[in-house]
Structure formats: C-alpha cells, structure tokens
C-alpha atoms as a printed R data frame, in Angstrom:
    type eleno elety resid chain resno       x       y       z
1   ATOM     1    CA   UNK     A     1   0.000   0.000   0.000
2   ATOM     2    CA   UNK     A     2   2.469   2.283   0.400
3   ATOM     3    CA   UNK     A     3   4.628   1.482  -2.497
4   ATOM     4    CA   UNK     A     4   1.596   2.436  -4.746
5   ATOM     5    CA   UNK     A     5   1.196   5.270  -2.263
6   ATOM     6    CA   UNK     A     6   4.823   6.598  -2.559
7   ATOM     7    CA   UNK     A     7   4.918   5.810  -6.845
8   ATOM     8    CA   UNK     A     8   1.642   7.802  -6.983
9   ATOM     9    CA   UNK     A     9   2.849  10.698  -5.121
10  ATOM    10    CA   UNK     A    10   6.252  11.047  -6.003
11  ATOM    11    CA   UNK     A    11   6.916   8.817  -9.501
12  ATOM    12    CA   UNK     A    12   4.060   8.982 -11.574
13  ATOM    13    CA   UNK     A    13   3.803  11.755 -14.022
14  ATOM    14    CA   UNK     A    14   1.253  14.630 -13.338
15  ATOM    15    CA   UNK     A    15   1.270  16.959 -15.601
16  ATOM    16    CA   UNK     A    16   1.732  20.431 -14.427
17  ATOM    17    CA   UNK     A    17  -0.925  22.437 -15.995
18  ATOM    18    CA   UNK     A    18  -4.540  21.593 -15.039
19  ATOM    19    CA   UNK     A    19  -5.892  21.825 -18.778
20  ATOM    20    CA   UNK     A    20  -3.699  19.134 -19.742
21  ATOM    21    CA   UNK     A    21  -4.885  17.376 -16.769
22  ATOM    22    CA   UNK     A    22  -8.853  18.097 -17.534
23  ATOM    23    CA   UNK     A    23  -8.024  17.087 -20.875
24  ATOM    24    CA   UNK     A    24  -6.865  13.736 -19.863
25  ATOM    25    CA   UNK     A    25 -10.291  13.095 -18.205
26  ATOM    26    CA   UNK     A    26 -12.261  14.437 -20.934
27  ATOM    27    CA   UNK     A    27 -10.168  11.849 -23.553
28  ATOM    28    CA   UNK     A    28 -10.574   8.952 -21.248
29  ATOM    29    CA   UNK     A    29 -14.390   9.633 -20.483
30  ATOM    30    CA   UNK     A    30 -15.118  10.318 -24.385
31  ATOM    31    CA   UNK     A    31 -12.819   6.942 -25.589
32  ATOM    32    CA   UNK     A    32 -14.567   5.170 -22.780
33  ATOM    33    CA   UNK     A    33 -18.590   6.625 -24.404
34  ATOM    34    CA   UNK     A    34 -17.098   5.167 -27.583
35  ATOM    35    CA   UNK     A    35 -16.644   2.113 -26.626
36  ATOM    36    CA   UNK     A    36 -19.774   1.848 -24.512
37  ATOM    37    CA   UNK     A    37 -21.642   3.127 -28.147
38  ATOM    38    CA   UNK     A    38 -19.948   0.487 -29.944
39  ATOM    39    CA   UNK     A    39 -20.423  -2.431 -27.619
40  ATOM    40    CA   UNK     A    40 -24.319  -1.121 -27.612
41  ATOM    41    CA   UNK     A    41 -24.524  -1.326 -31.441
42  ATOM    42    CA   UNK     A    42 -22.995  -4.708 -31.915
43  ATOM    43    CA   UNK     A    43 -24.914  -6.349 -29.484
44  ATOM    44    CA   UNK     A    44 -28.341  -5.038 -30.613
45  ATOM    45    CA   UNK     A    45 -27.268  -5.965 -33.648
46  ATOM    46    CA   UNK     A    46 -26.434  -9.459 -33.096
47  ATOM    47    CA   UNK     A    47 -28.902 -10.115 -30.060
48  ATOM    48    CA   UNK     A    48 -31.518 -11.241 -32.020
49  ATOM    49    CA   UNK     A    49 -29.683 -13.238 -34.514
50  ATOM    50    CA   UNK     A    50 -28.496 -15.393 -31.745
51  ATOM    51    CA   UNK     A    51 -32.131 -15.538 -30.591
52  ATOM    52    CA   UNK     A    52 -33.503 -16.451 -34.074
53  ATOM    53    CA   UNK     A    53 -30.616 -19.119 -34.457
54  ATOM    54    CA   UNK     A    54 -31.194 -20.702 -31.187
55  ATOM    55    CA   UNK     A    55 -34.608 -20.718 -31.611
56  ATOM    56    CA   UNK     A    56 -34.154 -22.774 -35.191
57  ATOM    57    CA   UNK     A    57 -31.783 -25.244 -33.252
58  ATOM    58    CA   UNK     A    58 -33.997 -25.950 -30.413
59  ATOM    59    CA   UNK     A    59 -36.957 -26.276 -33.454
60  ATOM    60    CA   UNK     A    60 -34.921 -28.769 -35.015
61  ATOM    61    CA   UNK     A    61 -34.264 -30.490 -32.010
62  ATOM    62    CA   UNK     A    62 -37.191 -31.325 -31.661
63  ATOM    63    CA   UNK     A    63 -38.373 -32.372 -34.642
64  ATOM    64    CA   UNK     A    64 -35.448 -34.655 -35.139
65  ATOM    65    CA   UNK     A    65 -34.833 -36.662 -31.506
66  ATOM    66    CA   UNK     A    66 -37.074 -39.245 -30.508
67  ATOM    67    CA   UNK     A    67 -38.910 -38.524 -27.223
68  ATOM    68    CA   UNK     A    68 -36.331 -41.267 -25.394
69  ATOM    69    CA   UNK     A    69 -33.545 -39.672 -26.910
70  ATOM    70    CA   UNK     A    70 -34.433 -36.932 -24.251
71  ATOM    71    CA   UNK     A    71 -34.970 -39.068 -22.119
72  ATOM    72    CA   UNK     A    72 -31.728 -40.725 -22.312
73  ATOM    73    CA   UNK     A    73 -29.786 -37.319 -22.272
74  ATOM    74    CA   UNK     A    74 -32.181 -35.827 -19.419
75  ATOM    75    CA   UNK     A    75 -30.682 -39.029 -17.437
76  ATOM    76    CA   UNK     A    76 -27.073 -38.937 -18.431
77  ATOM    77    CA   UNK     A    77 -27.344 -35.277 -17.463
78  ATOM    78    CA   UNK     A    78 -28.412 -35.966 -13.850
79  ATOM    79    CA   UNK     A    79 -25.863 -38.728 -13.873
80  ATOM    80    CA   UNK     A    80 -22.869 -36.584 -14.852
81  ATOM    81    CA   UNK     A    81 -24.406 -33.236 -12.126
82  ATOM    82    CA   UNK     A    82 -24.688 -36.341  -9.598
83  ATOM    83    CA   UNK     A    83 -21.440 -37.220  -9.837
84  ATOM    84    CA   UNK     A    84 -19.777 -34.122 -10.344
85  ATOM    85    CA   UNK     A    85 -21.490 -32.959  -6.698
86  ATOM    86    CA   UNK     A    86 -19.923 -35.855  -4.745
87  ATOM    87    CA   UNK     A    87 -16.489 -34.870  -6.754
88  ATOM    88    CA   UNK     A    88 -16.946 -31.311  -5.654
89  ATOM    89    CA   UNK     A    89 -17.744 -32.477  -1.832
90  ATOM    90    CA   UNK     A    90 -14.759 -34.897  -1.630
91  ATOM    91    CA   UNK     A    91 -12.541 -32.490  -3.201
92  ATOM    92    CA   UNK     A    92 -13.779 -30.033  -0.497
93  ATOM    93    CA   UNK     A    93 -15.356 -31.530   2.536
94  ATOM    94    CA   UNK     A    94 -12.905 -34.834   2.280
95  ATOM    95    CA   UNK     A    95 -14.350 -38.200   2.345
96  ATOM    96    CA   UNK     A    96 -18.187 -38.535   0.857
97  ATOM    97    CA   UNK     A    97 -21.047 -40.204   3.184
98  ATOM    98    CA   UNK     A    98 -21.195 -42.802   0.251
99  ATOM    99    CA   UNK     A    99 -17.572 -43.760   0.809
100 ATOM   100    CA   UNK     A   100 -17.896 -45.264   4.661
C-alpha cells in the first residue's frame, strides 16, 4: 500500500498544468462513451440473430430426436451433475457419506 502510495505521489507523471490534466479526463471519459456506443450497437445488432438461431436449433431439435432420446440425455445429465457434486464435496469436505 504504500509502495503504490509513494509511486503515486512522487513517480508517476502529473502533468503540471490543469488543462492538460482536464483534458486527460475528458479523452478517457469520451474513448470510454465510444466504446460503450460500440459495444451497444454490436450487441443489438447481433442479439436477435443469436435468438432467431437458437430458436431454429432448439426447433430442429425437436423435430429430429425421438422422445427417449431426451430421455436418455435428461438421465445422463443428472448422472454426470450427480457425480460431479460428490467430486466437488470430496474435493472439499474430504471423504463422501457414500464412501464409509
């Protein structure tokens, strides 16, 4: 704390007139609204293309799997979360109740 304190006070460059200074914070603030703007615009603009393409993949999902297709993945799913919880409690508790 006060290394950052001491570079800060004594080693980082400040300039010496305050326009310079005010013009650093306008620059950063304006760069940073840029890149807020652009961020904006490129997610509105691909926001609903990812919602119109995940809605044609879930669509063909469904038309294509068999109902105990889901089943089967539904099942391996609560398989792999099972085991992955008694991993996670092992790795962080120590021994699991299923263990003894």
């Amino acid at each position: 704390m006060a290394v950052g304190y001491k570079f800060s006070m004594e080693d980082f460059p400040v300039p010496d007139d305050f326009t310079t200074a005010i013009y650093y914070v306008v620059a950063f603030l304006s760069v940073w609204c840029v890149i807020l703007y652009v961020t904006r615009s490129l997610k509105s603009i691909f926001w609903p293309m990812m919602i119109v393409i995940s809605g044609l993949f879930v669509y063909r999902v469904l038309r294509t799997f068999d109902p105990m297709d889901f089943l089967d993945m539904f099942v391996k799913a609560l398989e792999l979360t099972y085991d992955l919880c008694f991993e996670l409690y092992q790795r962080f508790v120590g021994s699991c109740p299923s263990d003894e």
